[in-house]
C-alpha positions as CSV (number, residue, x, y, z in Angstrom):
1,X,19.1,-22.7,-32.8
2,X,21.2,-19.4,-32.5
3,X,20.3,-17.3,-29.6
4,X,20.6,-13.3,-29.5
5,X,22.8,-11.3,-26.9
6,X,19.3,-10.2,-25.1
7,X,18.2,-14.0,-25.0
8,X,21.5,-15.4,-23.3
9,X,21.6,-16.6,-19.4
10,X,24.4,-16.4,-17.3
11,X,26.7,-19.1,-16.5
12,X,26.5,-18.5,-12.9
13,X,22.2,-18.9,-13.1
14,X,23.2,-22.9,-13.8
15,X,25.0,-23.2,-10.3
16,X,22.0,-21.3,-8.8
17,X,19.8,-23.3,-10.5
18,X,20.9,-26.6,-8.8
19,X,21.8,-25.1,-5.4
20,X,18.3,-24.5,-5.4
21,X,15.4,-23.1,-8.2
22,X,13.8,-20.8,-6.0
23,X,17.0,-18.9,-4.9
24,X,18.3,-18.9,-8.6
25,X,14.6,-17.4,-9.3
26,X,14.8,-14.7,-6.7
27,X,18.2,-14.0,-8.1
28,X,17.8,-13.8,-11.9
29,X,13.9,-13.1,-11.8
30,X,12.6,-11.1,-9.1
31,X,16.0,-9.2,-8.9
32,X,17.0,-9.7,-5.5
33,X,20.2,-10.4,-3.2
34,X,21.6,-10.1,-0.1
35,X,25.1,-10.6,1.2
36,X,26.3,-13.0,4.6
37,X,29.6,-14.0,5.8
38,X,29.7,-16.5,3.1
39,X,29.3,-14.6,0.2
40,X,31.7,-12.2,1.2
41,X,34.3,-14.6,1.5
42,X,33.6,-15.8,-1.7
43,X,34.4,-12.4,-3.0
44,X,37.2,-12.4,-1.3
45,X,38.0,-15.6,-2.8
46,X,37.6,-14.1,-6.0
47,X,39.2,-10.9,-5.9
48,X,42.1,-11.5,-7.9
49,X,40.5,-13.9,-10.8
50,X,37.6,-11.1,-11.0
51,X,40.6,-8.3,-12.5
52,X,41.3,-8.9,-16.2
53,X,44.8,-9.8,-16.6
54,X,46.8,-12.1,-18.3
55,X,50.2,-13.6,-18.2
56,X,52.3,-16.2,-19.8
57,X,54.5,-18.9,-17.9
58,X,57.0,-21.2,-19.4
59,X,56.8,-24.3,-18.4
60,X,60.4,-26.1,-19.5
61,X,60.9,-28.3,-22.5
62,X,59.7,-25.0,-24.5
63,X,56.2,-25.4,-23.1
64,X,54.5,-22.5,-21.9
65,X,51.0,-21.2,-20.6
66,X,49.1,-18.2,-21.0
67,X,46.5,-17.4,-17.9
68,X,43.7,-15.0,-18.6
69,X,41.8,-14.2,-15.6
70,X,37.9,-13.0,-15.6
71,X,37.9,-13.7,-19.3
72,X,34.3,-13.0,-21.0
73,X,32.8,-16.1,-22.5
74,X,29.7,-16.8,-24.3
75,X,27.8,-19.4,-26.7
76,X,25.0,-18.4,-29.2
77,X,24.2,-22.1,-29.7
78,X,23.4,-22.3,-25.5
79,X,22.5,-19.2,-25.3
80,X,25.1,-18.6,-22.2
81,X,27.1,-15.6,-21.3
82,X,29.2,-15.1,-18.1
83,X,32.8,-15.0,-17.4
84,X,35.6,-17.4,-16.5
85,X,37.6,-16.8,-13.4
86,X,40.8,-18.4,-15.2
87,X,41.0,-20.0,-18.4
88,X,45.0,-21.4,-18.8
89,X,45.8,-22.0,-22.5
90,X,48.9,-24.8,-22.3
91,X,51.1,-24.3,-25.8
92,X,53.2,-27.1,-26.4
93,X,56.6,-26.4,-27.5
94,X,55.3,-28.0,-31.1
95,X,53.8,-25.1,-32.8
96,X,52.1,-27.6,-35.0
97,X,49.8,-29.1,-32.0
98,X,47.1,-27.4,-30.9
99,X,46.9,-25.7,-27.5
100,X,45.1,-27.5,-24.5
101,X,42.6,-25.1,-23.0
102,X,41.7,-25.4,-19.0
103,X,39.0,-23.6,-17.4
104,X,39.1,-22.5,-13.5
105,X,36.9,-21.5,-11.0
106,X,37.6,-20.6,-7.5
107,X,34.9,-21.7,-5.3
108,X,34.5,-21.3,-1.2
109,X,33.9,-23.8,1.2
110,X,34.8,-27.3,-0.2
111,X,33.8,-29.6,-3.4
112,X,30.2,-30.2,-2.8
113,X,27.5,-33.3,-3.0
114,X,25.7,-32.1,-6.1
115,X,27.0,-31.4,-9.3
116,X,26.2,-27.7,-8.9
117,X,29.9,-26.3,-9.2
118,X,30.6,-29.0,-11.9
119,X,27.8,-28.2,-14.4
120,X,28.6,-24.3,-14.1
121,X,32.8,-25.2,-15.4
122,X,31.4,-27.5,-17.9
123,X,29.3,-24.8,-19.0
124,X,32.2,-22.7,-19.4
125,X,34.4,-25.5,-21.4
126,X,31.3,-25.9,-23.8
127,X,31.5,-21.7,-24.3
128,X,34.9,-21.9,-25.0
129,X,35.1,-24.6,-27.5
130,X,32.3,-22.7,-29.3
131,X,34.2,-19.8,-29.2
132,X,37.4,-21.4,-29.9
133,X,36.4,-24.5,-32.4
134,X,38.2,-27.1,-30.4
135,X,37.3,-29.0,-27.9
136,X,37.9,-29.0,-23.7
137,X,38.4,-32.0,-21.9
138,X,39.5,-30.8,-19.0
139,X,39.1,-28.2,-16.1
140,X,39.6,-27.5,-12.6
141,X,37.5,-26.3,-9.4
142,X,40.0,-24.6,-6.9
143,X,38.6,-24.6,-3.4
144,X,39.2,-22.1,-0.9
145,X,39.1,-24.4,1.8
146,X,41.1,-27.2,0.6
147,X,43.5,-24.3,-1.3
148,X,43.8,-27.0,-3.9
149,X,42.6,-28.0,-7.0
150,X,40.3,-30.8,-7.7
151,X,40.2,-31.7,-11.5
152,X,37.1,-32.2,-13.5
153,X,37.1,-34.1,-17.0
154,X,34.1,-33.2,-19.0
155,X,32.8,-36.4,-20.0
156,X,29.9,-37.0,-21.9
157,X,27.6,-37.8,-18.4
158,X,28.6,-34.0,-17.0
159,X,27.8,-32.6,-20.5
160,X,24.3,-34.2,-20.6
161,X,23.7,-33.0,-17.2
162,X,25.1,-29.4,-18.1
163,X,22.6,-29.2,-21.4
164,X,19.5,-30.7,-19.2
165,X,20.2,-28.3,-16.6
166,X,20.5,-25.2,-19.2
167,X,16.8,-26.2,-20.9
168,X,15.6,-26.3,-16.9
169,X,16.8,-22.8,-16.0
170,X,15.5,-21.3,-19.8
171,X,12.4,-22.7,-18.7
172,X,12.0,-21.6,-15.4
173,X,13.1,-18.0,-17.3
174,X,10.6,-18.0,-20.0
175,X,7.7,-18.9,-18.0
176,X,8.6,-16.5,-15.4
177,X,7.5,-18.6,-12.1
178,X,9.5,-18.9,-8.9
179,X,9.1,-22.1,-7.4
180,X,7.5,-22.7,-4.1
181,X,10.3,-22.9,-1.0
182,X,11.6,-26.0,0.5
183,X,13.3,-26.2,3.6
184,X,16.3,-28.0,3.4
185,X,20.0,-27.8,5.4
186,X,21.2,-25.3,2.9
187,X,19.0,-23.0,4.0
188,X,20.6,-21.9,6.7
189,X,23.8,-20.7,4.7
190,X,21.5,-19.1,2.2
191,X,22.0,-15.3,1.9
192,X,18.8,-15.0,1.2
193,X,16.7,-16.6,3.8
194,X,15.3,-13.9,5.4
195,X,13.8,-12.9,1.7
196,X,12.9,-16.7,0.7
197,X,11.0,-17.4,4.4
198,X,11.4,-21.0,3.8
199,X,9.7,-21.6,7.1
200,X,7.2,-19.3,6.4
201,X,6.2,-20.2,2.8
202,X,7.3,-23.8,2.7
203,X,5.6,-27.1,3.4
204,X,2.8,-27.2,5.8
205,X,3.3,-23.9,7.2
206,X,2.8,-22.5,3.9
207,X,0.9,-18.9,3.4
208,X,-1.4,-20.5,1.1
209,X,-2.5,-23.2,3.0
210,X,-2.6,-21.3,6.2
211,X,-5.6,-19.0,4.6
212,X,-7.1,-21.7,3.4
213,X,-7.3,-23.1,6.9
214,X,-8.5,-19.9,8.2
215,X,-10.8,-19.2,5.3
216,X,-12.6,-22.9,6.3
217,X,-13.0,-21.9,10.0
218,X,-13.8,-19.0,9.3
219,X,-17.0,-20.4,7.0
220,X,-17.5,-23.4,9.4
221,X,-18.0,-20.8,12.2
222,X,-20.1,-18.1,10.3
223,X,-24.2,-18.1,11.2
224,X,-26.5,-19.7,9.1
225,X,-28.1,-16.9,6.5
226,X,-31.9,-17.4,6.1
């Protein structure tokens, strides 16, 4: 299936998506954001991938690499669109072999327990080699906290995970729900708590289920009509 420009999702949605559905629904369906310290330092973090620029490097033995920064990227096959903080094209001096490309995104914080940050750069890798007809192998996740890399290959497990998690989020899209909250420990460095209300709307101290409480007592306490 080939997917038109007004049908494609952003790359970024997928990381939402895994984070947590309901943020990534408030975000990309209801339309709304808010900023905290952490965010803000992730634009910080960001600053200098998000200009367009490129440059080339040599890298001895007649090797050289090219480094685009905030390069647009998309697949009509996915039906993904977004942009890659750094994408380093590595040309061998053998103009006969073909150049190795290597995503990068800058991430805050540190590498995380979910596969969040991982399925958003494999996402990318999969844009490119639609875009570029050959395939990526390899990328990297540079972490503000460490201020290191930490290399990701794209094996055929992360690509699997990548694809299931695309269909997810073009579901949640298409059938335009935003799931119910659930309070977990990263909702306390969620931007958006005060608009999610996760201990407001969430578990047993849901709205819903608080009316439904009242409504019964309400009922149960109401006279007899004769």
């Amino acid at each position: 299936m080939t997917y038109h420009d007004d049908d494609l999702l952003p790359i970024s949605a997928l990381q939402h998506y895994l984070f947590c559905p309901r943020q990534c629904a408030l975000i990309h369906l209801e339309q709304v954001w808010a900023e905290n310290h952490l965010t803000m330092e992730g634009l910080l973090l960001h600053e200098r991938a998000d200009t367009p620029t490129h440059e080339t490097r040599p890298r001895g033995e007649g090797d050289r690499v090219r480094i685009e920064r905030a390069l647009p990227i998309r697949s009509l096959e996915l039906g993904l669109i977004g942009k890659a903080d750094i994408v380093e094209f590595h040309y061998p001096a053998d103009p006969l072999v073909a150049a190795r490309i290597v995503p990068v995104e800058y991430k805050r914080g540190k590498p995380k327990a979910n596969d969040c940050d991982r399925v958003q750069l494999c996402a990318q890798a999969l844009c490119l080699e639609e875009m570029c007809s050959t395939e990526v192998t390899e990328g990297a996740l540079f972490y503000g906290t460490r201020r290191r890399r930490t290399d990701v290959t794209f094996d055929d497990e992360l690509r699997d995970r990548t694809i299931q998690t695309i269909d997810a989020l073009r579901t949640m899209i298409q059938d335009r729900k935003t799931p119910a909250a659930v309070r977990t420990k990263a909702c306390d460095k969620c931007s958006l708590i005060e608009l999610c209300l996760p201990d407001a709307t969430g578990g047993d101290r849901s709205v819903a289920r608080f009316m439904s409480r009242q409504l019964a007592a309400h009922l149960q306490d109401a006279p007899e009509i004769e």
